[in-house]
ZAMIVEX-555112 format. One record per residue (C-alpha): residue in one letter; x, y negated, z. Coordinates in steps of 0.001 Angstrom, whole numbers, plus 500000, padded with zeros to 6 digits. Each point is the difference from the previous one (the first is absolute). Example, Ala and Ser with C-alpha at 12.3 -4.5 7.8 and 13.67 -1.06 7.14 Angstrom:
// ZAMIVEX-555112
A512300504500507800S501370496560499340
//
This chain:
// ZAMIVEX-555112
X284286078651583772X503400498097499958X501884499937497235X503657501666500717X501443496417499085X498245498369502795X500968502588502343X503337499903499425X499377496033500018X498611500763503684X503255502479500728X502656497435499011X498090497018502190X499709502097502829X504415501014499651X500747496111499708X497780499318502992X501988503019502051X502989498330498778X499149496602501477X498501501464503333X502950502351500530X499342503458499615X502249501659498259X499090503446500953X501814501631504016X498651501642502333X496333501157499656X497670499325497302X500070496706498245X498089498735496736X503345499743498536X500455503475499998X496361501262499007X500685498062496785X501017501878497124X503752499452498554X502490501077498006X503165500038501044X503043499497497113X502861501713501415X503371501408498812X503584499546500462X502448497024499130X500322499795496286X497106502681499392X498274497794497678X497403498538502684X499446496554499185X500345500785496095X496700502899500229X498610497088502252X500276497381497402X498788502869496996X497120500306501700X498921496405500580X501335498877497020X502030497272501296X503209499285500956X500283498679503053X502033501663502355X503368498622501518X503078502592499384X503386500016501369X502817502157501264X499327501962503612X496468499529501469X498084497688498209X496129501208501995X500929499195503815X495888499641500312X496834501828498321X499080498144497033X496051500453499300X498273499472496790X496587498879499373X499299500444495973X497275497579498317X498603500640496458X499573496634498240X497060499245497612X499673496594500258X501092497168496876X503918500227501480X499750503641500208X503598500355497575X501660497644503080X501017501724502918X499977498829503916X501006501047502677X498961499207504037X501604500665503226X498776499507503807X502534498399501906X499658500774503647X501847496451501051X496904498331497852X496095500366499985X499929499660496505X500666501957496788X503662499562498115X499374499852495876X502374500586498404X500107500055496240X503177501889499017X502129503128500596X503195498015501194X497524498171502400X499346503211500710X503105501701500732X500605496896501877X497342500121502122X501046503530501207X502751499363501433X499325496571501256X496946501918502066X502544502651500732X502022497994501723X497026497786502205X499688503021501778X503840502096500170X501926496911499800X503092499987497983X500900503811501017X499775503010498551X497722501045502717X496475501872499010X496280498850500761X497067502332499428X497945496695499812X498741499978496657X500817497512497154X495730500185497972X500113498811496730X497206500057497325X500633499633496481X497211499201497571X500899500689496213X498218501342497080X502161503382500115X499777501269503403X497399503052500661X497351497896501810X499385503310502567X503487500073500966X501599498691503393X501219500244502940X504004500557499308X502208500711502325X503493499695499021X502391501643502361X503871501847499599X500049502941501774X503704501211499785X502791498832502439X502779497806498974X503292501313498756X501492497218501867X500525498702503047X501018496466501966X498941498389496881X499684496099501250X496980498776501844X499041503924500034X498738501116503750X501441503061501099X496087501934500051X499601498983496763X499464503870499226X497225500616502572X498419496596499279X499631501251496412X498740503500500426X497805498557502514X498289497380497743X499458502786497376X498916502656502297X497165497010501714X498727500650496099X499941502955498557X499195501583503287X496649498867499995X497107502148498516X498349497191497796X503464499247498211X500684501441496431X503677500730499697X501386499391496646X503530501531500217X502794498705497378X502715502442498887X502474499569497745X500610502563496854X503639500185499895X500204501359504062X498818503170501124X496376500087501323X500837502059502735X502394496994501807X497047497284498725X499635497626503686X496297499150498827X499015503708499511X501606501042503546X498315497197501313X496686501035498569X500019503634500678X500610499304503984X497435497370500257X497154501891497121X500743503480500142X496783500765498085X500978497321497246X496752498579499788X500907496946499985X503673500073498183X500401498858496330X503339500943499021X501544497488497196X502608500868497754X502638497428499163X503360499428497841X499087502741497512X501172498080497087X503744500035502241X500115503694500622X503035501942498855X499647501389496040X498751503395499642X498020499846503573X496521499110500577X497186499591502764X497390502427498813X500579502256503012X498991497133502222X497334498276497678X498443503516499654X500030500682503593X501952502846500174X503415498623501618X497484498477502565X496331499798499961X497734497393501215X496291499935500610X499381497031497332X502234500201496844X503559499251499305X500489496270497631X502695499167498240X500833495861500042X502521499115497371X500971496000501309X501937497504498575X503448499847499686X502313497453501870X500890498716496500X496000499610499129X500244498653503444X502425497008499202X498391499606496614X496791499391502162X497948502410497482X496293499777501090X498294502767501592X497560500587496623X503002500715498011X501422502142503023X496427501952500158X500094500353496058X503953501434500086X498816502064502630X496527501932497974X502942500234496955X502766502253502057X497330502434501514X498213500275496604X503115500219498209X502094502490502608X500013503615499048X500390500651503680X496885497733501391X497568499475496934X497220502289500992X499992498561503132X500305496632498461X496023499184501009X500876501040503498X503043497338500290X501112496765500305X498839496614502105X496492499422498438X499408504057500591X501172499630503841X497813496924500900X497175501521498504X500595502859502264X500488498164503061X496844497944498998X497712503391500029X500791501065503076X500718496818501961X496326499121498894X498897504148501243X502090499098503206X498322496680500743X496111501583499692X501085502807502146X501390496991502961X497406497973499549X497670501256502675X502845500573502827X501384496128498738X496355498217500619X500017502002503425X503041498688501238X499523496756499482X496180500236501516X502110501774502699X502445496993499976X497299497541499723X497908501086503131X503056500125501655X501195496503499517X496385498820500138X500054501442503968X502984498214500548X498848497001499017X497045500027501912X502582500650503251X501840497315498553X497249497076499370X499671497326497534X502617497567499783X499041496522501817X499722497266497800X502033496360500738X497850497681498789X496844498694501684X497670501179498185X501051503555499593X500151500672503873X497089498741500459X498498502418496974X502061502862502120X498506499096503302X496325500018498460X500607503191498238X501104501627503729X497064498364501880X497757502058496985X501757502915500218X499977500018504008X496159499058499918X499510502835497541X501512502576502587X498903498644502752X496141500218498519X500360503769499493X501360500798502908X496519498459501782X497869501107497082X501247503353499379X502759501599497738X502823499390502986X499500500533503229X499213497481502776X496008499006499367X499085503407501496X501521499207503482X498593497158500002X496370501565499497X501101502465503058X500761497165502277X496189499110499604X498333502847499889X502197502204502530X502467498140502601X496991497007500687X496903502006500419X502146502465502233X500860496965502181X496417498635500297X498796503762500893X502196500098502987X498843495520501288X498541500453503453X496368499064498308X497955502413502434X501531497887503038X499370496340498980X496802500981498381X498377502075502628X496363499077502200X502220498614503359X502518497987497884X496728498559498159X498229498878502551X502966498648501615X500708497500496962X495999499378499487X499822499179503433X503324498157500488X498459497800496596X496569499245501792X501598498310503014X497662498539502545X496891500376497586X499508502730499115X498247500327496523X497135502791498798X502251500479496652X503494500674500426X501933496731498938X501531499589496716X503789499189501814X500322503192501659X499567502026496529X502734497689499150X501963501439503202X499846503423498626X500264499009495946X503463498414501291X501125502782502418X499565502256496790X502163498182497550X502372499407502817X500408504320499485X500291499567496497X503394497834500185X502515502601500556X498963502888497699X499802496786497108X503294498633500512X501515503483500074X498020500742496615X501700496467498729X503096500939500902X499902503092497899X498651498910497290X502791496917500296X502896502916500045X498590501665497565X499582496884497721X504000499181500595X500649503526499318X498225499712496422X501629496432499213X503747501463500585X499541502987497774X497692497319497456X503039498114499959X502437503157499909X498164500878496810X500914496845498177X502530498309499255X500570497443502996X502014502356501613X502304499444496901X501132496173500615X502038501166503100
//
């Protein structure tokens, strides 16, 4: 059996190819959308990229003032083992290049983001759902976690901003909704502590499109900023709102730890020291925190890929018969060179001698006509020659004694059996040509649907 590694190896190929090929999910079913996902999504400012770069471990993300994610950013995580394993990579498919980008640093990066940002929006603020796939292979991500999404869900507090289209509300809700909507996509909604749970854009979002929360994670962020003398237990604990799966509390870094460029390890270790030290959150400090969360979303993204495995390989069987049939309507291209049309024509003459061989041996039809030709049509025509006239005792002895002449001879001559040998076959003409004829029609018949069933009709 497959390790869950390699599937999720197999799951990350088969997004990048989807990528390349152009489905990004629409109308009907795609193999985009059977895939399994999660989708990061949460307001401006709700601590997204920061729970994005606590659970990879790296920081990597652009940040700036208004919206920074104008397209779906998808991560692809990769354990390394190998003799660099303490270095850390990272790779991105362009879609202007049929090769890999490696890139071997954050700010390269950052970069990188908004360079492939802009191939496809320009130099506007416009939105793409077109994804932006990145993989990232380092010795501290989760090896069994991928596939993020990272998407704002709330609307902008401001308008006419410069280069900003005037739908830039609708474009966004409808590049989040193309997400989350779908059945295969884990939502991870991101609310801050310090604003009421109730007005949260991610958790609104997520109980319209997963009313059933089974596949909303609710994260917790900004408890460190919350007012003195308040807490999030009620929300943590699930009673100000409860989810399916369990509330988790993400403690990120600070803009100053930011600036100071403070590494994730020291983030993740200031992090497992305020829950274990709160009085508020220290029994639920095993149930908290980055490592806690991508553990979480390990277990079940690995329960929710076994579970779409078996509809996943029958959509793309689906998909494959499908584009096999159209490629037998379509034919094989026609090579320029010499040598492979000839190879072409050959392989046509052996597929049309093929078909044309079972239809007059059996399998197709058209040998079976034939046959009736033979033993039906011509021995009905022969039945109904005028045999009894030209053979009879008067017309006989007319030809015997026409053939003896002036001596007659006391054995009938050999020329006037000739007479009546070639009167015969002279009956014989008719009903043979007709019975050539059919056969020759059906023949033509069985070379234009022989040549129907390959691919000559193809170099029209």
């Amino acid at each position: 059996m497959a390790t869950m590694e390699s599937l999720i190896g197999l799951v990350n190929r088969i997004q990048r190819a989807c990528t390349v090929l152009g489905d990004h999910g629409g109308e009907g079913m795609s193999l985009w959308e059977a895939l399994p996902s999660v989708a990061v999504v949460g307001g401006q400012s709700s601590g997204k990229s920061s729970v994005l770069e606590s659970v990879v471990g790296r920081d990597f993300l652009p940040r700036g003032s208004g919206i920074v994610t104008r397209r779906p950013l998808v991560l692809q995580l990769h354990k390394r083992r190998d003799s660099l394993s303490m270095q850390n990579f990272y790779m991105h498919q362009r879609r202007d290049l049929p090769t890999l980008a490696f890139l071997d640093s954050a700010a390269a990066v950052r970069q990188e983001i908004a360079d492939e940002t802009d191939r496809i929006t320009g130099k506007s603020k416009q939105i793409s759902n077109i994804p932006i796939h990145l993989s990232i292979y380092s010795p501290m991500v989760r090896p069994r976690l991928h596939l993020i999404c990272k998407l704002d869900t709330d609307r902008p507090s401001w308008v006419d901003k410069e280069g900003q289209p005037e739908s830039i509300v609708e474009d966004i809700e409808m590049m989040v909704r193309s997400y989350v909507e779908k059945p295969n996509c884990i939502i991870l909604a991101i609310s801050p502590a310090n604003q009421d749970i109730a007005t949260s854009d991610a958790i609104k979002l997520a109980r319209e499109v997963d009313p059933s929360g089974e596949r909303t994670f609710g994260v917790l962020t900004k408890l460190d900023l919350m007012d003195k003398g308040t807490n999030a237990l009620d929300v943590l604990e699930g009673r100000a709102y409860r989810l399916l799966h369990p509330w988790v509390g993400i403690v990120n870094r600070s803009q100053a730890d930011i600036n100071k460029n403070v590494n994730m390890m020291h983030a993740r270790q200031k992090e497992r020291e305020y829950f274990e030290s709160s009085p508020e959150y220290g029994h639920l400090a095993h149930k908290m925190g980055a490592e806690f969360l991508a553990k979480l979303l390990s277990q079940h993204l690995e329960k929710v890929i076994r579970q779409r495995i078996p509809s996943i390989i029958a959509l793309i069987n689906k998909t494959i018969d499908e584009l096999n049939a159209e490629l037998d309507r379509i034919g094989r291209p026609i090579g320029v060179d010499g040598g492979a049309q000839l190879y072409t024509i050959l392989e046509m003459c052996r597929a049309f001698d093929r078909v044309f061989k079972e239809h007059l041996d059996g399998g197709r039809p058209g040998g079976d006509r034939i046959y009736g030709v033979f033993d039906h049509q011509l021995p009905a025509a022969l039945k109904k020659l005028p045999f009894d006239r030209h053979l009879s005792q008067n017309n006989v002895r007319k030809v015997i004694s026409e053939a003896d002449g002036y001596q007659p001879h006391l054995i009938a001559p050999e020329q006037g059996y000739r007479r009546l040998i070639d009167g015969s076959l002279g009956y014989f003409k008719g009903p043979a040509e007709a019975s050539v004829d059919a056969v020759h029609f059906i023949l033509k018949e069985l070379v234009r649907k022989s040549i129907a069933a390959t691919e000559v009709n193809n170099l029209d």
